[in-house]
C-alpha positions in Angstrom: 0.0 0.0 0.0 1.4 3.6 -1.2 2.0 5.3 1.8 0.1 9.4 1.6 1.7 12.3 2.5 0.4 16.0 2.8 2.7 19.1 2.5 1.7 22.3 3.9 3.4 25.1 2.9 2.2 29.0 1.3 5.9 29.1 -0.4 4.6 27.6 -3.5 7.5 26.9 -5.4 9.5 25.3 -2.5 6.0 23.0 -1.7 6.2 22.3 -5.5 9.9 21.1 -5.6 9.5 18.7 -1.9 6.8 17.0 -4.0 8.5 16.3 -7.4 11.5 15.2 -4.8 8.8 12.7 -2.4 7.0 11.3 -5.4 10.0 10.1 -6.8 10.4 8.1 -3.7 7.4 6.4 -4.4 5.3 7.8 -2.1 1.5 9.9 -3.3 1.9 13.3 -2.4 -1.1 16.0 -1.7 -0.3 20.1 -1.2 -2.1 23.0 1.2 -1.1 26.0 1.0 -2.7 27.1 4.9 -4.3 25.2 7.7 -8.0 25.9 6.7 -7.1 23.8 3.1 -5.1 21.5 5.5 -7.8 20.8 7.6 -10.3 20.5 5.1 -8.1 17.8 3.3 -7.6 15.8 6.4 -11.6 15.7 6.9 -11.8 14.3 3.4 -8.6 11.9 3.3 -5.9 10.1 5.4 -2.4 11.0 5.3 0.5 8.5 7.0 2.6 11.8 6.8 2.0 15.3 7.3 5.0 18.2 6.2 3.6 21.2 8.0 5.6 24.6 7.9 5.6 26.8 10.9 4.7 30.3 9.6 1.2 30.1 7.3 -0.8 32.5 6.0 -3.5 31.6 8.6 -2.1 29.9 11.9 1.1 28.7 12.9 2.4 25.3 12.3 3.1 24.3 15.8 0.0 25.0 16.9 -1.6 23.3 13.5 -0.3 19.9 14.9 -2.6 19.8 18.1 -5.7 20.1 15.6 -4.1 17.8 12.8 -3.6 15.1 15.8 -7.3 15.2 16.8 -8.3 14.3 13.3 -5.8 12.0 12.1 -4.2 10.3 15.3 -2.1 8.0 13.3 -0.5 10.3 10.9 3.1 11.3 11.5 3.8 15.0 11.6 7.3 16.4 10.3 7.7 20.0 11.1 9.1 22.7 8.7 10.7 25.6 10.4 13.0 28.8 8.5 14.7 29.5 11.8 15.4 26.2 14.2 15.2 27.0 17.9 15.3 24.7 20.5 12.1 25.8 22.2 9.6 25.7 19.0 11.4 22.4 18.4 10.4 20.9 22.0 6.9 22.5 21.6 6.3 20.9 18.3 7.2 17.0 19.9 5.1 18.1 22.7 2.2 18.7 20.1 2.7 15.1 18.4 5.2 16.2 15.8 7.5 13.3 14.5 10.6 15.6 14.5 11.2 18.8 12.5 14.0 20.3 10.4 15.1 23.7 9.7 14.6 24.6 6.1 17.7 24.7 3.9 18.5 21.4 5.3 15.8 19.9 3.7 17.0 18.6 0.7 19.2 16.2 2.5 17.2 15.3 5.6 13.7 15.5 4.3 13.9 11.8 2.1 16.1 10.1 5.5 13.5 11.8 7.8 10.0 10.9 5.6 11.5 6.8 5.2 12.0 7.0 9.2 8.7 8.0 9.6 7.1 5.4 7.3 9.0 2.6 9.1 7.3 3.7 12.2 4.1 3.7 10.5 4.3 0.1 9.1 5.5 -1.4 12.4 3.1 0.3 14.0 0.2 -1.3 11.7 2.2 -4.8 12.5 1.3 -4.2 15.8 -2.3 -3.1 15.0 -2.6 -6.5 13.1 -0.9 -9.0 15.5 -3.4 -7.3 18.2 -6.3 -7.5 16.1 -5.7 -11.0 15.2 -4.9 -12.1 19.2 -8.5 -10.5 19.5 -10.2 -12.1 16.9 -8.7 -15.4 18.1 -10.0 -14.5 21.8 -13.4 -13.2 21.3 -16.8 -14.2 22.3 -18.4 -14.2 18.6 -15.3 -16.6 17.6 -16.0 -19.3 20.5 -17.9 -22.4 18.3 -21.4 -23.0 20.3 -24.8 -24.2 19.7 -25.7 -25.7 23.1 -27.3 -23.7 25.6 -25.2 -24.0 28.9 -22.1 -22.6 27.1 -24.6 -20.0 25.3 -25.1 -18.9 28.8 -22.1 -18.9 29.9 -20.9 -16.5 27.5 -23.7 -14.4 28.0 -22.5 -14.0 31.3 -19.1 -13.5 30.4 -20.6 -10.3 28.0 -22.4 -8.8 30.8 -19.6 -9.1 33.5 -16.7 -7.7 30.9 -17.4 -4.6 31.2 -17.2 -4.1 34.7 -14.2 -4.4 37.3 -15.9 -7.0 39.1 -13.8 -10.3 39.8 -14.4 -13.7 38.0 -14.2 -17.1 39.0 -14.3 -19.4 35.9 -14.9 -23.3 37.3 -14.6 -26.4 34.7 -12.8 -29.1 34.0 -9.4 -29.2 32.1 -9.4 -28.2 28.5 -13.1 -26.6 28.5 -11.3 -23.3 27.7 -11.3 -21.2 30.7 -8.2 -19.0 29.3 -10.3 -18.5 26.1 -12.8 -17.3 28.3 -10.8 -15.2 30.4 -8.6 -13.3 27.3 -12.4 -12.8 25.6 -13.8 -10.9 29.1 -10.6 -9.1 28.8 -10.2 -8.0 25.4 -14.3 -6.7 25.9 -12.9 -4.8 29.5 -12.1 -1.1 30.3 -8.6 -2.8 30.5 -8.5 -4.3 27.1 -5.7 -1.4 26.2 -3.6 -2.6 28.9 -1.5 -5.8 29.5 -3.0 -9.4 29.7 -0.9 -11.2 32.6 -1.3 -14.9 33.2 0.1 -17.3 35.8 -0.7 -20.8 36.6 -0.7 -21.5 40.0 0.0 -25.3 39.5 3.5 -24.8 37.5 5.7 -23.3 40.3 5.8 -24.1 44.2 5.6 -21.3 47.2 8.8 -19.5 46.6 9.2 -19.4 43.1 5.1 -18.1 42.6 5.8 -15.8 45.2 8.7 -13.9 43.9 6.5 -14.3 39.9 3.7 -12.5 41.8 5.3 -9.9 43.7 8.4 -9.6 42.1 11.7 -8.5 44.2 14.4 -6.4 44.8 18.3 -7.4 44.2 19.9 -9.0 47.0 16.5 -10.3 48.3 17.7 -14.0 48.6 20.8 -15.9 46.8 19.9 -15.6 42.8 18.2 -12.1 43.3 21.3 -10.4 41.5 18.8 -7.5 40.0 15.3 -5.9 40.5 12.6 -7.9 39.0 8.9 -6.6 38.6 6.5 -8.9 39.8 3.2 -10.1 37.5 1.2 -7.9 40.1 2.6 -4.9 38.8 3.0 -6.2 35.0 -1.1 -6.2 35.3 -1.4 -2.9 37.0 -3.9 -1.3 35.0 -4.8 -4.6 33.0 -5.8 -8.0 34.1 -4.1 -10.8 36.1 -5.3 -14.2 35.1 -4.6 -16.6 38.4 -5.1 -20.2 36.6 -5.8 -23.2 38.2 -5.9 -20.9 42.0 -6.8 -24.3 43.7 -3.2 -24.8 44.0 -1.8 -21.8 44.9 0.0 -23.0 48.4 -2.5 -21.8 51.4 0.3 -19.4 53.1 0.4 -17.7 49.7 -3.8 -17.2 49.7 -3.9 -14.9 52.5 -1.1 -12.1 50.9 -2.7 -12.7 47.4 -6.4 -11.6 49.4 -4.4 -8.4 50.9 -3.4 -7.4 47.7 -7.2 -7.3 46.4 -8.3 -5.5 49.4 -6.1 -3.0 49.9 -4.7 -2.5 45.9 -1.2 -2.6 47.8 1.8 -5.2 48.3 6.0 -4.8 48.8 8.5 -6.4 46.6 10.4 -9.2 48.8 13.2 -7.2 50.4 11.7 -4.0 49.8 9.9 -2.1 52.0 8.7 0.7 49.3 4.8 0.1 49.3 3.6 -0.5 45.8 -0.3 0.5 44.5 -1.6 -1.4 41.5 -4.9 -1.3 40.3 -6.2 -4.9 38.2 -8.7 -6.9 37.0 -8.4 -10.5 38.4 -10.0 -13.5 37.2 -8.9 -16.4 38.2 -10.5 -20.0 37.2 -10.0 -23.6 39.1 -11.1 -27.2 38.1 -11.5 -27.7 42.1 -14.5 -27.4 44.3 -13.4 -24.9 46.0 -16.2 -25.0 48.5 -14.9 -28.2 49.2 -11.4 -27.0 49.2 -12.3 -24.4 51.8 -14.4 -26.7 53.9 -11.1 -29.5 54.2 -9.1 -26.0 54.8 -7.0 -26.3 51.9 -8.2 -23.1 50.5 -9.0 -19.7 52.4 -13.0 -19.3 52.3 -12.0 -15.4 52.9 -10.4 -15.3 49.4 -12.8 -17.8 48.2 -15.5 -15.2 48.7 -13.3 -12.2 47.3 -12.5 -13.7 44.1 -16.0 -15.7 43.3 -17.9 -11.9 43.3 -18.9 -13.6 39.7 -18.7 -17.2 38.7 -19.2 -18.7 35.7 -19.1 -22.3 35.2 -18.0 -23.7 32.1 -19.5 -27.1 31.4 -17.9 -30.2 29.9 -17.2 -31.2 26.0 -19.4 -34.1 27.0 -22.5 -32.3 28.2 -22.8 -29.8 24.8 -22.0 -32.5 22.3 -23.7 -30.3 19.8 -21.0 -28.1 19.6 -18.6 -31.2 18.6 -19.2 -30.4 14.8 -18.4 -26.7 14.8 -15.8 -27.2 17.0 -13.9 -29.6 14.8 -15.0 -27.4 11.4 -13.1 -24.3 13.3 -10.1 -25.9 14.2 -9.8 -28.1 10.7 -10.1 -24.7 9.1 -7.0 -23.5 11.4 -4.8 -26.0 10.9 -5.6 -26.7 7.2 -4.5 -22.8 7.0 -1.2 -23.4 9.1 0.0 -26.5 7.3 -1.1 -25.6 3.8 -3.6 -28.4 3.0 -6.6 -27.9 1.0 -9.1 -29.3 3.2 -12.9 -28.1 3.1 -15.0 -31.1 4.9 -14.9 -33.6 7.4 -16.8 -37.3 7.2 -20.0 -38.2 8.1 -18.4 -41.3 10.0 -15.5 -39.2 11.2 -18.2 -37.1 13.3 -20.0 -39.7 14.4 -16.5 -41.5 15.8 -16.1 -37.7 17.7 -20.0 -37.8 19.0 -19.5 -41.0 20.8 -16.4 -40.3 22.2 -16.4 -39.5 25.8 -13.5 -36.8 25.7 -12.2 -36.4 29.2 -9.4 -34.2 27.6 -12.4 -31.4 26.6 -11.8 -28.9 24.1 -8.2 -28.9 24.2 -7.7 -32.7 23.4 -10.9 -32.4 20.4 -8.1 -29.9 19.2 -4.8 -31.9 19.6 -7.4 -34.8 17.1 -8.1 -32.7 14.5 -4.4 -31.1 14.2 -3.5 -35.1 14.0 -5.8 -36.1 11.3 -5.1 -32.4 9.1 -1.1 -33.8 9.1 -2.2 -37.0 7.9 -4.8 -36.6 5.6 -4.2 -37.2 2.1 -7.2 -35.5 0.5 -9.8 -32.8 0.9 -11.8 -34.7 3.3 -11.1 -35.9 7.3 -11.7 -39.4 7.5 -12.2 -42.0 10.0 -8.5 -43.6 9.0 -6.9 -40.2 10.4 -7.9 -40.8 13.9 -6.0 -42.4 17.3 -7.0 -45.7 17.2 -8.9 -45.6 20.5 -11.4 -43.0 18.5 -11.3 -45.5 15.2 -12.7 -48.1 17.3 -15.3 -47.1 18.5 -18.8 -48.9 17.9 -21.7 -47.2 19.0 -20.4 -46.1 22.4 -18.5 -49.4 23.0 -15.9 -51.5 21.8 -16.7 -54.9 20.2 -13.5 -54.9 17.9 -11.4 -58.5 18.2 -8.1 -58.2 19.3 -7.0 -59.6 16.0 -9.0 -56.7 14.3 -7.6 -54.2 16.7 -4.0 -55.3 16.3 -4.6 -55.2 12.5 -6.0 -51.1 12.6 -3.3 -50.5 14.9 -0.4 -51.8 12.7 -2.1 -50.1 9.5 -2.0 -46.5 11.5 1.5 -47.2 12.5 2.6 -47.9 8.6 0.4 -44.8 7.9 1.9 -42.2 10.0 5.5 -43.5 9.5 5.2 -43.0 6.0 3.8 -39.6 6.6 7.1 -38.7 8.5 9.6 -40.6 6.4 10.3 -42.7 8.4 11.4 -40.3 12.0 10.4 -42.2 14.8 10.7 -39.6 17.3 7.6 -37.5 15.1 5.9 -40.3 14.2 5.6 -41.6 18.6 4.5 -37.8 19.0 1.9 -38.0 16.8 0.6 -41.8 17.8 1.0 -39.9 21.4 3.4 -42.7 22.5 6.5 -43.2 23.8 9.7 -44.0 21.5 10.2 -46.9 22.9 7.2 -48.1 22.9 6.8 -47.5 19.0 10.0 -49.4 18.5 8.6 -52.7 20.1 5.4 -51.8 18.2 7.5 -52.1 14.9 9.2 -55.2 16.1 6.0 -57.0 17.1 3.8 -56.0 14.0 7.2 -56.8 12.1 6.6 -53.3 10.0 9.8 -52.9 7.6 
């Protein structure tokens, strides 16, 4: 995309001779002689860049930049000044302006100065992109449903998001509580802001500690600098506590301090720090039972359930199986380059009966599986684990001799798919290497 620029200028044949120089660069060039034409133009048109001369027939360029900002946030202003002086030049910066130069030195700054500025601009529309797509990949319209529990779970989810309220997403593993959690954030006051998330279950007392608080150098043997804890990563955004069931119990009661009072202190500082979060935090405990066997503080319990949600199981909205597995065959059929538009009747009905203890997150690890080893257009049955394959109305009246025939087919099928690399090929049977090895031997595969 040709990248727009606007010169402002009353000399006319200087603001002739910059654009015959800037469209040779490539770039499409517009002219104003004064800030009313300016003005007008930038009602009508977007500029990425803006070269605005200080002294104009009708206003002064410095003060032209506050107005050109409040129309066109994203454009970059370079200033144009026939006498450089420190203080206009910190007073145009202050206004927005990208830098300025002092005329005469135009001719050699100006192209340097207007590429500078367009590298900003495209890595500034990078950005734009990557965050648009983390929140089209984390939004409520893009979570696959037809069921009614998870329909009103994210109405829920809608109405709370917009407040500061806590949330307390329950469910099992793999039901998608983070996608929950990044959608109520990305629809939040604090969607601007950072996105923090911790699980509780990955680190014991110390290390989740010093993640959450952060510390100061010299705290205990290791600390050999300053480190900013998640608390204050989030300040103004929202923590995300995963799986809080196992946060250890002495931790609970400084975590519930920090809620209260918007306060804590680094370890080994004693500066008091104020943060001010969102917190959700989701569990696939009962925490009510938690707190009743003291394992969990019923204090913080309260604090952080101000609004649950409860996410129910892949088994209990098997209706949503189907456009489930159409969303995540159209990812991965994007990401490895296949060409595939449809999935099996019998392939479906292999996914309905299965009982899927693994949720969401194991229906996706399936379909990434069978994309890699499809052949055609189409997922079929011969693409899934063999424990899926099986399957006969809910139960499994396959022989052993029938079983031990599928399994040694699949086997031959994926190794072919991987040439022949046992390490990839036991990843995608989800087995150990050695265990594929004395699979080869038994079945006697070549």
């Amino acid at each position: 995309m040709i990248t727009t620029v606007l010169i402002i200028d009353d000399e006319d044949k200087l603001r002739n001779l910059l654009s015959r120089i800037i469209k040779f660069e490539g770039f499409e060039v517009s002219e104003a002689s004064d800030c009313k034409t300016a003005l007008k133009k930038v009602d009508n048109s977007h500029y990425d860049i803006i070269i605005c001369d200080v002294k104009l027939p009708d206003g002064n360029g410095i003060d032209l930049i506050k107005q050109l900002k409040t129309k066109s946030k994203k454009s970059e202003i370079i200033l144009l000044t026939a006498y450089g002086n420190i203080p206009d030049g910190v007073q145009a910066i202050k206004n927005g302006a990208f830098d300025y130069i002092v005329k005469g030195d135009d001719n050699n700054k100006i192209i340097p100065l207007l590429h500078r500025a367009n590298e900003k601009l495209q890595l500034l529309k990078r950005i734009e992109t990557l965050e648009n797509k983390v929140k089209e990949k984390y939004s409520f319209d893009n979570i696959s449903c037809k069921s009614k529990n998870i329909q009103q779970a994210i109405e829920f989810a809608k109405k709370v998001a917009n407040t500061d309220t806590s949330v307390l997403l329950t469910g099992e593993t793999g039901t998608g509580k983070e996608v929950f959690a990044q959608s109520i954030h990305n629809e939040s006051p604090f969607s601007k802001n950072n996105f923090v998330a911790l699980n509780c279950s990955n680190f014991n007392k110390d290390v989740l500690e010093s993640e959450l608080f952060g510390y100061k150098q010299g705290a205990f043997t290791g600390a050999i600098r300053d480190k900013k804890g998640l608390l204050e990563e989030a300040n103004k955004g929202t923590l995300f506590l995963d799986e809080i069931g196992d946060m250890p119990y002495e931790l609970q009661s400084k975590l519930l301090r920090v809620i209260e009072t918007n306060q804590f202190i680094k370890l080994g500082d004693t500066k008091i720090i104020s943060v001010n979060f969102r917190l959700i935090a989701a569990t696939n405990k009962n925490l009510k039972k938690e707190c009743d066997e003291q394992r969990f503080r019923s204090d913080l319990f309260y604090r952080i359930s101000t609004f649950h949600i409860e996410i129910p199981p892949l088994r209990e909205r098997k209706e949503d199986i189907e456009p489930l597995a159409e969303y995540f065959v159209k990812q991965f059929a994007e990401k490895t380059k296949k060409k595939i538009n449809s999935i099996n009747k019998a392939y479906i009905k292999k996914l309905m009966q299965y009982k899927w203890q693994g949720n969401i997150r194991e229906l996706k690890n399936i379909i990434e599986r069978s994309v890699i080893l499809a052949n055609g257009d189409e997922l079929t049955v011969d693409t899934l684990p063999i424990d899926l394959a099986i399957i006969n109305n809910g139960t499994n009246e396959t022989n052993q001799l029938e079983l031990a025939v599928i399994e040694k087919n699949h086997i031959i099928k994926v190794l072919h798919h991987t040439k022949g690399n046992k390490a990839e090929t036991a990843r995608l049977l989800n087995i150990a290497v050695t265990t594929l090895y004395r699979k080869i031997e038994e079945y006697k595969i070549d």
